[in-house]
N, C-alpha and C positions, 0 to 999 in steps of 0.2 A: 069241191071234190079234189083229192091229193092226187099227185101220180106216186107210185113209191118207186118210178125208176130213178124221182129228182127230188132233193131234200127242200129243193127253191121251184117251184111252180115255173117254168117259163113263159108262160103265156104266150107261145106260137102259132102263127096259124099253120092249116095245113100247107100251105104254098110255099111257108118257111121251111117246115120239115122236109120237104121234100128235096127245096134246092139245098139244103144243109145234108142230107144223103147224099143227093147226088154227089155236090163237092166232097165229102167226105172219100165217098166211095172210087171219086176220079182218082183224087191221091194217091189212094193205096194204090191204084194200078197202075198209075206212073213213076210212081214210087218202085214200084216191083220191074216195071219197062226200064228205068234207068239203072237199076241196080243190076238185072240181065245182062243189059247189054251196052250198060257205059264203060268205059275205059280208064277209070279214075286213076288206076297208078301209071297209065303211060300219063295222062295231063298232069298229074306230079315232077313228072319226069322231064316232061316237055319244058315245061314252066321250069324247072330248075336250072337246065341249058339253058333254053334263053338266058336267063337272070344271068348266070357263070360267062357268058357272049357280051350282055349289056354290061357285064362291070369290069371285064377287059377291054372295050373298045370304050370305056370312061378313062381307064386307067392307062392306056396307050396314047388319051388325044391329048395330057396332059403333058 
């Protein structure tokens, strides 16, 4: 018997389907959790200071 949502049969059981949802379905929401509420251009920022701090106190101890 075919599925037509998959051109290749996967042969899963249902225990797989379901932890393959779940995980699926965690991502998107911590996907969506980090994206809310992460800070990504200040840790661009952050991280680029430092960097600009560790290659003057290279370039000073020389």
């Amino acid at each position: 018997m075919s599925n037509p949502l998959f051109a290749v049969p996967l042969n899963m059981a249902t225990s797989t389907w379901i932890v393959t949802i779940v995980a699926g379905l965690s991502f998107v929401v911590m996907f969506g959790i980090a994206s809310a509420f992460g800070d990504f251009q200040g840790l661009i920022n952050t991280t680029l200071k430092n960097d600009s701090i560790a290659r003057e106190n290279r370039k000073n101890k020389k």
